[in-house]
VOROLO-731736 format. One record per atom (N, C-alpha, C, CB): residue in three letters; atom name; x, y, z. Coordinates in pm, whole numbers, plus 50000, padded with zeros to 5 digits. Glycine has a CB too. Example, Ala and Ser with C-alpha at 12.3 -4.5 7.8 and 13.67 -1.06 7.14 Angstrom:
REM VOROLO-731736
  rest  atom     xx     yy     zz
   Ala     N  51319  49431  50780
   Ala    CA  51230  49550  50780
   Ala     C  51320  49670  50780
   Ala    CB  51131  49553  50905
   Ser     N  51285  49775  50708
   Ser    CA  51367  49894  50714
   Ser     C  51290  50003  50787
   Ser    CB  51408  49940  50572
END
This chain:
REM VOROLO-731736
  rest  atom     xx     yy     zz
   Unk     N  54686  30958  70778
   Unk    CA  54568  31035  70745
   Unk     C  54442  30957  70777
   Unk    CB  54570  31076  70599
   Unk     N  54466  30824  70798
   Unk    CA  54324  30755  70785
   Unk     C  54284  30779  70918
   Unk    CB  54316  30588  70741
   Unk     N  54378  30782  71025
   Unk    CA  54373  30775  71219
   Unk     C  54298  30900  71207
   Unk    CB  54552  30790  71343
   Unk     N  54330  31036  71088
   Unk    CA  54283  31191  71152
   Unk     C  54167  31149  71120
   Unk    CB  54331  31353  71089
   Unk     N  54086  31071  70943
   Unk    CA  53946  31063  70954
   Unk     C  53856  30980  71039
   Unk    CB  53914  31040  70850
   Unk     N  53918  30887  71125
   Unk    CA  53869  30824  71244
   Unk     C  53842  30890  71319
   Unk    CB  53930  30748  71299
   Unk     N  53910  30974  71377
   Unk    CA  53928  31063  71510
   Unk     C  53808  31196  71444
   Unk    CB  54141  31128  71544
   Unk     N  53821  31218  71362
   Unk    CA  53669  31330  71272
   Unk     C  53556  31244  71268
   Unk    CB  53692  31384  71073
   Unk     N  53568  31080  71264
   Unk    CA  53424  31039  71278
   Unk     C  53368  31040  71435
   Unk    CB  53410  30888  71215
   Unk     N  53452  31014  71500
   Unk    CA  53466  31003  71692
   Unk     C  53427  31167  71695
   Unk    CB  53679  30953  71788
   Unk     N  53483  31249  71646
   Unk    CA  53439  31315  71715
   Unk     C  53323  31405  71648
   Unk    CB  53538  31367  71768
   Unk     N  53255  31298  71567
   Unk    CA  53122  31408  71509
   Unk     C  53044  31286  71596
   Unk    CB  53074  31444  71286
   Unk     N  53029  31233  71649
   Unk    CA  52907  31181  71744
   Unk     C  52960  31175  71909
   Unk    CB  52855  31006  71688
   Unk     N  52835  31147  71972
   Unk    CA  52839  31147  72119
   Unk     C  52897  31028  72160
   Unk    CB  52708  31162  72183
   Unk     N  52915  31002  72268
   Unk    CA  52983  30865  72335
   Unk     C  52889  30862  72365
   Unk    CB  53096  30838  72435
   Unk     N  52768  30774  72282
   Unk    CA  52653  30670  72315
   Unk     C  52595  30565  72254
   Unk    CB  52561  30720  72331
   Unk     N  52517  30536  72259
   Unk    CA  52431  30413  72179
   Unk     C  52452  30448  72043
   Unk    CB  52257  30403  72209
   Unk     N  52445  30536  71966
   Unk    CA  52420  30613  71834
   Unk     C  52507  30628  71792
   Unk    CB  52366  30722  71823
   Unk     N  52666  30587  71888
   Unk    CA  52805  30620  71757
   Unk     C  52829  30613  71675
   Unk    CB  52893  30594  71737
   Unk     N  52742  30474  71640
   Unk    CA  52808  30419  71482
   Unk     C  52706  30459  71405
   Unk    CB  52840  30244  71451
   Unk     N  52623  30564  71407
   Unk    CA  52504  30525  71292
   Unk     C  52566  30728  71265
   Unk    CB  52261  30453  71367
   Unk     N  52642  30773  71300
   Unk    CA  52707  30892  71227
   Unk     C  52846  30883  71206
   Unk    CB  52687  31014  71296
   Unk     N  52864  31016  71097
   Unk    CA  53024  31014  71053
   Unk     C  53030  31140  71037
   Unk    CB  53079  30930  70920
   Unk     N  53154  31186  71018
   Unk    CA  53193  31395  71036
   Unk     C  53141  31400  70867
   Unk    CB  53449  31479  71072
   Unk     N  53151  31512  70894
   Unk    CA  53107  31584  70742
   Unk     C  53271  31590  70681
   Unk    CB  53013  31782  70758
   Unk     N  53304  31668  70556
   Unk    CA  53366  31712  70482
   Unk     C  53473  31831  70590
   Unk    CB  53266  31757  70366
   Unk     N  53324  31899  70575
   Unk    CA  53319  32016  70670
   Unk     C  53406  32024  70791
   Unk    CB  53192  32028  70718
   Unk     N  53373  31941  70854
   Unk    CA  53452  31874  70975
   Unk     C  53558  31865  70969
   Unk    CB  53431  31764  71008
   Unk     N  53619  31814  70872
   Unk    CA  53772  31751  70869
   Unk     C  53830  31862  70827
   Unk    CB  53810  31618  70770
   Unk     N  53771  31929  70707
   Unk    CA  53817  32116  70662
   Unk     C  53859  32153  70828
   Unk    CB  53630  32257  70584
   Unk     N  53770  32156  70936
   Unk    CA  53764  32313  70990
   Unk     C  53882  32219  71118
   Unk    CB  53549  32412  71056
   Unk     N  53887  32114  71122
   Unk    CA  53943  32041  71211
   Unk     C  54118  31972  71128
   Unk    CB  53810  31920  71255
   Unk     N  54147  31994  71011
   Unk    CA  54276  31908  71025
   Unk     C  54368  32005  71059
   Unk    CB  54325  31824  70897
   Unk     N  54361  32149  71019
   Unk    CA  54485  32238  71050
   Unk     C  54556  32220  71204
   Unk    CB  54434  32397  71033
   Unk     N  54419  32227  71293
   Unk    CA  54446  32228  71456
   Unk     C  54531  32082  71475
   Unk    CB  54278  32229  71563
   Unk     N  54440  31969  71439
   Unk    CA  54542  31841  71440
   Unk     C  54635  31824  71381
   Unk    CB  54507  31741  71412
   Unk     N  54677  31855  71263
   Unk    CA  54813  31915  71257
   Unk     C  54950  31987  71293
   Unk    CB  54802  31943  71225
   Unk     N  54895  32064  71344
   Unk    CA  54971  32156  71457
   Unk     C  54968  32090  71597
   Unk    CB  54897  32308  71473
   Unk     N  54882  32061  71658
   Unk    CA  54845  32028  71792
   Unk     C  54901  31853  71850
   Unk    CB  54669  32047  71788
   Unk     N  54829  31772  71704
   Unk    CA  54885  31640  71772
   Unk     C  54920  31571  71685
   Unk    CB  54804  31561  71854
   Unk     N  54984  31567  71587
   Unk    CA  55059  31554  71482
   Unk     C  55164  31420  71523
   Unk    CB  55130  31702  71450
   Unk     N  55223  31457  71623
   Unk    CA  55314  31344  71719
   Unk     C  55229  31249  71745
   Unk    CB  55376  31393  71866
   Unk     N  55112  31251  71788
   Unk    CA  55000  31163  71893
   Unk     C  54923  31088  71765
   Unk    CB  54867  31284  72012
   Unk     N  54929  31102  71641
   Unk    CA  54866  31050  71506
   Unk     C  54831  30918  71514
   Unk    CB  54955  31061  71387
   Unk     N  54900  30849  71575
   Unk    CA  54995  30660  71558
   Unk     C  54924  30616  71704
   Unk    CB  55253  30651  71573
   Unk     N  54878  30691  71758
   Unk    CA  54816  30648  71907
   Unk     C  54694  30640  71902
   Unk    CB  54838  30736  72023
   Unk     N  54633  30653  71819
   Unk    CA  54465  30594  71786
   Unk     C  54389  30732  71828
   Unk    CB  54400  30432  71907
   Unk     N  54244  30712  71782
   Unk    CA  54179  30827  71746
   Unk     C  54129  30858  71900
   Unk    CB  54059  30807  71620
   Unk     N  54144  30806  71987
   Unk    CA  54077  30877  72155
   Unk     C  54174  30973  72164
   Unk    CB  54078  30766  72324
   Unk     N  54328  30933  72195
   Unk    CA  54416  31003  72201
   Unk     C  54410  31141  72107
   Unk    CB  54513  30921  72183
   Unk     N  54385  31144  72007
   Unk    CA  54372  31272  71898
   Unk     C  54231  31347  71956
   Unk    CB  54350  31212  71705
   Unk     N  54138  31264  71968
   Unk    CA  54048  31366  72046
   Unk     C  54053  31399  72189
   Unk    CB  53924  31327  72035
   Unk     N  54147  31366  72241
   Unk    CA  54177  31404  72391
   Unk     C  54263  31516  72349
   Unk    CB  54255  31283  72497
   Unk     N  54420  31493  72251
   Unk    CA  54460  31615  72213
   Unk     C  54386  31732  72207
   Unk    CB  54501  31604  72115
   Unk     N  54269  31730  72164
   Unk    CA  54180  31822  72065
   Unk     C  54123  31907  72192
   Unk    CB  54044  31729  71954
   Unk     N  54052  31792  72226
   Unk    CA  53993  31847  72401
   Unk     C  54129  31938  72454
   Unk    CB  53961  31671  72546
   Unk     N  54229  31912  72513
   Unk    CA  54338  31962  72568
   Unk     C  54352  32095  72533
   Unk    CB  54444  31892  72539
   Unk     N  54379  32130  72363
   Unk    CA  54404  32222  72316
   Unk     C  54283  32275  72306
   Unk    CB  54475  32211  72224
   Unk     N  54183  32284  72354
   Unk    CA  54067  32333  72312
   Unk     C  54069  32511  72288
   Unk    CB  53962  32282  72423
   Unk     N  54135  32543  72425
   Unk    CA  54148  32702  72401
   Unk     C  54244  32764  72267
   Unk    CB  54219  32761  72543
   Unk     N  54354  32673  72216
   Unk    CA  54374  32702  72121
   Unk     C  54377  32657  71957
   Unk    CB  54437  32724  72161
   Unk     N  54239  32627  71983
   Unk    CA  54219  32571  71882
   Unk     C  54119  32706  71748
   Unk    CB  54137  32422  71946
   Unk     N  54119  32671  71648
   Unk    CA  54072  32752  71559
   Unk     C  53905  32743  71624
   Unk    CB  54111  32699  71393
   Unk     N  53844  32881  71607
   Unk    CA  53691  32877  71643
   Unk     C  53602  32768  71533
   Unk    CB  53627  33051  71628
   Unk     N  53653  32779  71415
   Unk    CA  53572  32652  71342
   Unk     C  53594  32491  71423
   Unk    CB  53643  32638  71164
   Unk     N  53724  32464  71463
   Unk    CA  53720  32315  71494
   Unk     C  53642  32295  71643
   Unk    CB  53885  32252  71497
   Unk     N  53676  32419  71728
   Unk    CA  53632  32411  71832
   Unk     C  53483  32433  71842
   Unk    CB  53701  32483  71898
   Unk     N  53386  32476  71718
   Unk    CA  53268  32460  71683
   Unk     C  53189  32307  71680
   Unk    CB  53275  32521  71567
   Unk     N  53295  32209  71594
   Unk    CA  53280  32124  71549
   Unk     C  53277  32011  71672
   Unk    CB  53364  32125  71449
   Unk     N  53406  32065  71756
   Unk    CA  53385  31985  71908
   Unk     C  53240  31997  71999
   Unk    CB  53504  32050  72014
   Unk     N  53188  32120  71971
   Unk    CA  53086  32139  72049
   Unk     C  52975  32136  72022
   Unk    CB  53089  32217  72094
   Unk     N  52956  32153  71848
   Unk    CA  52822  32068  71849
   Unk     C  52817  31918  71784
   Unk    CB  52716  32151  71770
   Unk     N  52941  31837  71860
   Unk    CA  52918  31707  71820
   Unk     C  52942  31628  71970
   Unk    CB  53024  31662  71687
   Unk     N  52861  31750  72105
   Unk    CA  52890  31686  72203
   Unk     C  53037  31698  72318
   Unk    CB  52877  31578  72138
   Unk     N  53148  31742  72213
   Unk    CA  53278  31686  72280
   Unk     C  53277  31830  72333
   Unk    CB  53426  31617  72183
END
C-alpha cells in the first residue's frame, strides 16, 4: 500500500522542478486505488513509475474520476 501512495504522490505533480514541493490529495487516492487495483495490482513491487505507466496504459479503461486525476496532474 505504501508503493500505491507513492505512485498517487508521482502522479499528482508534473515531471519537473516542482515534484517534490506537491503530494495527491485524499481525493486522489479515493478516485485512483480501485483502477490500481484492478489494473496493476501484479506491477505493485515494481516501484511507483511502473504503476503510473500501468495507469497511463490503461488509461481508456480507467474510471473517469482517476483518469481526471491523471489529467489534471499533467499525466
Amino acid at each position: 500500500m505504501q508503493e500505491f501512495l507513492v505512485a498517487l504522490f508521482l502522479l499528482s505533480v508534473p515531471v519537473s522542478v516542482s515534484a517534490l514541493a506537491h503530494s495527491g490529495t485524499d481525493q486522489d487516492e479515493k478516485a485512483c486505488a480501485p483502477d490500481v487495483q484492478r489494473f496493476c495490482r501484479k506491477l505493485m513491487d515494481r516501484g511507483d513509475f511502473t504503476i503510473l505507466a500501468c495507469l497511463k496504459e490503461n488509461r481508456p479503461k480507467l474510471s473517469a474520476a482517476c483518469r481526471y486525476v491523471l489529467v489534471s496532474h499533467g499525466q
